[in-house]
N, C-alpha and C positions, 0 to 999 in steps of 0.2 A: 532711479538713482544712476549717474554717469559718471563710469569711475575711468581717467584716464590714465593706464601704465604706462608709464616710460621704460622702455627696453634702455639696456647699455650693452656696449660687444667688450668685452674682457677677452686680451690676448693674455695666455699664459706659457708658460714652459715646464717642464720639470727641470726640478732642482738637478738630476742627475745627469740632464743632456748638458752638453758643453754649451757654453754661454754665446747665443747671438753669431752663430754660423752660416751667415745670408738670412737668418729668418727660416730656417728649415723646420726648425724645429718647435714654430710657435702655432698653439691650438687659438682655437677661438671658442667662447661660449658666452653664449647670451642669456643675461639675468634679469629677469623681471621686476621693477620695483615700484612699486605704490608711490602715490604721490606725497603720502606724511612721511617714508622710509626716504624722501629726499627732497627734501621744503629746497626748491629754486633760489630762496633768498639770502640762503645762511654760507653760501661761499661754493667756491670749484673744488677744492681740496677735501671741504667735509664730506660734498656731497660720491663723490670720487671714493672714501674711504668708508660711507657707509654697504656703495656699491662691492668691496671690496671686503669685508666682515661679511657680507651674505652671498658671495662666491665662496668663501673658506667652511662657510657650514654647511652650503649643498657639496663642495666637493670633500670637505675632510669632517665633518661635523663636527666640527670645533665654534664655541659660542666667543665673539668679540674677537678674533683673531685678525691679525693685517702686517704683513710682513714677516709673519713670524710661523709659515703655515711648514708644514714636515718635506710636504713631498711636492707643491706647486711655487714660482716664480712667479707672480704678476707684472707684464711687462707694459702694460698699455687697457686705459680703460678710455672708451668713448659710445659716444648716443649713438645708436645705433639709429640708421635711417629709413 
């Protein structure tokens, strides 16, 4: 069986750093996601915000969460290369 994951890089920030000061203060972390956690065909945005509900439960373990996380900013999601 040949399962291929797609990486995505998620920049984020904390909430608490001052917002978007050159880019100083933005992390990066890379989330792995299965190919049915992001059907290609269903749009950029869904697939973007599912990538982004499974950042929020590895870093704050909150289920279904997206924009609404305690302590992290997501500022930027892309395929990693």
């Amino acid at each position: 069986m040949k399962r291929n994951l797609i990486v995505y890089k998620v920049e984020y920030a904390l909430k608490s750093d001052p917002y978007n000061l050159n880019g100083r203060f933005i992390k990066t972390k890379r989330i792995v996601m299965a190919p049915y956690e992001v059907p290609q065909k269903t749009g950029y945005w869904l697939n973007h915000n599912n990538v982004e509900k499974k950042f929020f439960k590895q870093m704050e373990g909150k289920e279904n969460c997206t924009y609404s996380g305690d302590k992290y900013r997501v500022t930027r999601v892309r395929k990693a290369r």
